[in-house]
N, C-alpha and C positions, 0 to 999 in steps of 0.2 A: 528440495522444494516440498510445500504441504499442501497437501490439496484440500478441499473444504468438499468434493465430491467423490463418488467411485465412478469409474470407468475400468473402459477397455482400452484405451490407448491414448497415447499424448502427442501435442506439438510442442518441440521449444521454441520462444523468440531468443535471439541472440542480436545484442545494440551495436552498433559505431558511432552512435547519433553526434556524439560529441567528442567524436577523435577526429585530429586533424588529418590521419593517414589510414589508407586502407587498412582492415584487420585479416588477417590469415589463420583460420582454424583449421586444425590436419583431422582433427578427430574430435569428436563426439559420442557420449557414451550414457548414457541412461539405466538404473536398476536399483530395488526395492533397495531401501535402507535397512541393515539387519542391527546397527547400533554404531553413532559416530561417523564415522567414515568408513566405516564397514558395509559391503553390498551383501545382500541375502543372496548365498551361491545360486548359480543359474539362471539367476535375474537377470544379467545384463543385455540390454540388446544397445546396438546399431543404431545411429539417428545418422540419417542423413535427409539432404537438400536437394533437392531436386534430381535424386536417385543418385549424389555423390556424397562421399564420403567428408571431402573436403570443400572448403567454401570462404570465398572473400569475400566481404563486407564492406562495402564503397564506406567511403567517410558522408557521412550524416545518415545512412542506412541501418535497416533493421532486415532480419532474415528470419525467415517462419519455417521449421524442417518439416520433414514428410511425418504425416503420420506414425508414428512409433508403438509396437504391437506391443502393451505393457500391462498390466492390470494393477489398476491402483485404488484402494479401500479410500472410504471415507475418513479423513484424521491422518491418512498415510502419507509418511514420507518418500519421497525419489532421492536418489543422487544422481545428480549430473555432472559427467565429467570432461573438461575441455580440456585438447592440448594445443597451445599455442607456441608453433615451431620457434619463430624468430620475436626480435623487436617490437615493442606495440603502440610505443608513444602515448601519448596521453590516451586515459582506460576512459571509459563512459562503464560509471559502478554506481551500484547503491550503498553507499556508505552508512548509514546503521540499518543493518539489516537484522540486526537480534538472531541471528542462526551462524552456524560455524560453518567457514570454505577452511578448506584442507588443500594445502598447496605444495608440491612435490617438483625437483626438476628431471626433466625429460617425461620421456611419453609415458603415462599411468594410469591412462585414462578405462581401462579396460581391467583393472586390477579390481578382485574382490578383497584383497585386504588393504587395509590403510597404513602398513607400514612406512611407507616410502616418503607418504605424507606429515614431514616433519614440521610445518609449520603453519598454524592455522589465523584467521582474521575474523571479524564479523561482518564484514562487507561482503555485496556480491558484485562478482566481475562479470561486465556482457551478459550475461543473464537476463533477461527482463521480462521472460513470461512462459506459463507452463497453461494449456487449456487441453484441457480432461474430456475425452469422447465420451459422453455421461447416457447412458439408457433413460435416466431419468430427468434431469435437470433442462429445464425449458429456459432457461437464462442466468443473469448476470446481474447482483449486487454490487456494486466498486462504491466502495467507502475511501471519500476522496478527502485528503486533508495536509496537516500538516503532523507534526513529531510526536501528538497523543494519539495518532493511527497510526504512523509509524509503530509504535510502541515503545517507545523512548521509555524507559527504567523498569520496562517490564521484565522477565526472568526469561535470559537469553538460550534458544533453543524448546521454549516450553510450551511459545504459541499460546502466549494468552495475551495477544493484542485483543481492542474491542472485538474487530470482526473475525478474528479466530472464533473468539465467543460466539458472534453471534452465528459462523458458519454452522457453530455446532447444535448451537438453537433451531437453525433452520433444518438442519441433519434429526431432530431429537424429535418432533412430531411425526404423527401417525401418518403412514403410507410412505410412497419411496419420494427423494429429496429432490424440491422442485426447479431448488435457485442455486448455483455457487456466488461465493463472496471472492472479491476481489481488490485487496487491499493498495489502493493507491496513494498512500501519506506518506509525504517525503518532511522529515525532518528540516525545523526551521523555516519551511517554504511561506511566504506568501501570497495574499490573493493580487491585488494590485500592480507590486513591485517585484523586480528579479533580486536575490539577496546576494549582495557581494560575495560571499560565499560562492563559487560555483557546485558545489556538491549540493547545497541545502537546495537549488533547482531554480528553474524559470520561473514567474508567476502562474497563480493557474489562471489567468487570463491567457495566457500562451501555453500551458498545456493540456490545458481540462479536453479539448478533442483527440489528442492522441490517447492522454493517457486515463480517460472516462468513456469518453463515448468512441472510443478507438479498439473495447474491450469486445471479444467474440460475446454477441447476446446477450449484452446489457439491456438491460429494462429499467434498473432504475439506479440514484446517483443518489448519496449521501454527502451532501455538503457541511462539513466541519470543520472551517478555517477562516482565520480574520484572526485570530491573535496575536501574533505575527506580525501583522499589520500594525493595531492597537499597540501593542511594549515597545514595537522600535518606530512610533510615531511616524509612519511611512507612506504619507498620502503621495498621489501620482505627480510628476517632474519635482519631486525634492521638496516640497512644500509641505506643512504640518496635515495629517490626517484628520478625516471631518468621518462622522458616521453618516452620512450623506455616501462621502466615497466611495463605502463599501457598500454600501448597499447596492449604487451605481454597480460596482463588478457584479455584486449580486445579480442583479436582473439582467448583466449582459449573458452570464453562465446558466441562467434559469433560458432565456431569449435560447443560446446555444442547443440545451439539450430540448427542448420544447421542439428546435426545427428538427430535429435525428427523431421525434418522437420515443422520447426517453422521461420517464417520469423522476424528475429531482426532489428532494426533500434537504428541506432545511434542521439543521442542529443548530440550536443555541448555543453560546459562548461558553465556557466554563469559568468561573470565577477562581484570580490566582493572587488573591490581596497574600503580602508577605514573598512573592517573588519579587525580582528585581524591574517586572515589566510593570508594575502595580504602581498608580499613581490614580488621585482624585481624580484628574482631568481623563486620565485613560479610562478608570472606572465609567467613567459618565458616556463613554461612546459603545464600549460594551454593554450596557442596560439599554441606551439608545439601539443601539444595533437590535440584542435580544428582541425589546418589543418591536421593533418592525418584523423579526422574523416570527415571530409568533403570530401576528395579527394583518397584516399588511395581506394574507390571501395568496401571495406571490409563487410561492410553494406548492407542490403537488403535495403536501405533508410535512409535519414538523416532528423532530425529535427533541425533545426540550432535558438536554442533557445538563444545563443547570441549575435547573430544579432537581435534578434526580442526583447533581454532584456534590453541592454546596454544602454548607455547615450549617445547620440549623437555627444555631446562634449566632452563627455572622454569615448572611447569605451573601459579603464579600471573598467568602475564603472557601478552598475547598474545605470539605469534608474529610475531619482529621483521619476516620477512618478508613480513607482512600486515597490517601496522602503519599507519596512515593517518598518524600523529605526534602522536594523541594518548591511547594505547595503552586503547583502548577499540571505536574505529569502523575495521575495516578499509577498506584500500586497496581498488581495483580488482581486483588480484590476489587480495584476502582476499575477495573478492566472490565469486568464482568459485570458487575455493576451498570456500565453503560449500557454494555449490548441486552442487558435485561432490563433496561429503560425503555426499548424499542421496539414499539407496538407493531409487530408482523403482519398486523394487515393494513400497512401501507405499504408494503412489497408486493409488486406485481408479480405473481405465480402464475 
């Protein structure tokens, strides 16, 4: 896991949210990354749950361990490692997670070398959150969206999703680092609709509380999703999509974080003429959409990411030079790119 702050110590959450049967972990194990699956000797400590070692997880639960005595740098990696004795049934995972799990059988969870671990994936299992005892950090950025926060065709392991970037941004000015980033894009996801997909996730009309304002010391929410929506023509009970729609979700998710007293900001759409999602009629709800989020006030703040992604000469298309190659998902460069679109002082510090 990578942190976007330093600290003295960690919690894990570990999910069952979406298994149909209890989970059983014998062991948990936490320590600095020395390269791969490799732990930096002497790093490794103990996580335990409510002073045990071992811990079940009801089905639709999540479990938060005890404090973990760890020291972790800004930019740094953890390993964590879980041993799951028996049967599990269906996994509740983040399936593109852009970072390598190392998977081994029998218990290895305490191992500083990675040999045993012969088979790796990009997905993470149970896993679904790491929050950093920070000396400095007075809150919570969660950049919430769908598979261009994710980081979809970014360079796997490298951490250059936008808000990698922009953790690092907020790490890179004078005095010690005020806010963590906390990256909530699930690939595929829309705002509206659940996607038949189960892994791509629930609407964030149904998740935006757990998984935004559900985050330890959030202060404020980046909203950048509706695409999704727009390419698979996915207005609400099965009827064709209006940008009315979204907007509608819009202001029920602005309405949400407004009562937690959370400040949200709006992102603009990205222009993706030449994907498969790209049509006349879809373009026109996208520009619709745009200008109400630009002007409409609704927002505690706008990030206008397609103005700062487009092509110059066809402000339908992205920008060839942040183009991944499938003119939807930026590159690395388009990466960064974004997160240096976004003007820092509409982040509550």
């Amino acid at each position: 896991m990578h942190s976007s702050v330093a600290g003295s110590g960690v919690r894990i959450t570990l999910s069952n949210r979406y298994s149909t049967t209890p989970l059983d972990v014998s062991t948990v194990d936490v320590a600095v990354q020395a390269s791969g699956g490799e732990a930096t000797r002497g790093t490794t400590r103990n996580v335990t749950f409510g002073s045990s070692r071992h811990v079940t997880i009801p089905v639709g639960e999540e479990v938060v361990s005890d404090v973990v005595p760890i020291s972790v740098g800004a930019g740094e990696n953890l390993l964590v490692s879980l041993y799951v004795p028996g049967a599990t049934g269906m996994s509740t995972w983040h399936s593109d997670a852009f970072d390598t799990t190392y998977i081994a059988s029998g218990n290895h969870a305490g191992d500083d070398s990675a040999a045993a671990f012969g088979t790796t994936t990009t997905s993470w299992y149970y896993l679904a959150g790491m929050d950093v005892l920070s000396p400095s950090a007075r809150g919570t950025v969660v950049a919430f969206g769908d598979s261009i926060t994710d980081g979809y065709h970014s360079s796997t392991g490298t951490y250059t999703r936008w808000p990698d970037f922009l953790g690092r941004r907020l790490g890179s000015g004078p005095g010690p680092q005020k806010l963590s980033v906390v990256d909530a894009g699930i690939g595929g996801n829309r705002v509206l609709t659940d996607v038949p997909n189960l892994w791509q996730g629930v609407s964030a009309l149904k998740r935006f509380g757990h998984d935004a304002l559900g985050q330890q010391g959030v202060k404020d929410v980046i909203l950048f999703e509706g695409i999704n929506d727009i390419g698979n023509n996915a207005g609400p009970d099965g009827r064709p999509l209006t940008a009315q729609d979204l907007i509608d979700g819009y202001r029920t998710l602005i309405d949400e974080a407004h009562a937690a007293h959370v400040d949200i900001i709006g992102a603009t759409l990205m222009p993706d003429q030449g994907n498969g999602y790209y049509t006349p009629d879809a373009e026109k709800i996208r520009q619709s959409v745009n200008q109400w989020i630009r002007t409409s006030g609704a927002f505690d703040g706008v990030i206008d990411f397609d103005q700062a992604m487009r092509d110059p000469a066809n402000p339908a298309a992205l920008n060839p030079a942040y183009d991944s190659g499938d003119h939807i998902h930026p590159d690395d460069e388009g990466m960064k790119a974004m997160a240096d679109a976004i003007d820092l002082r509409l982040l509550r510090s």
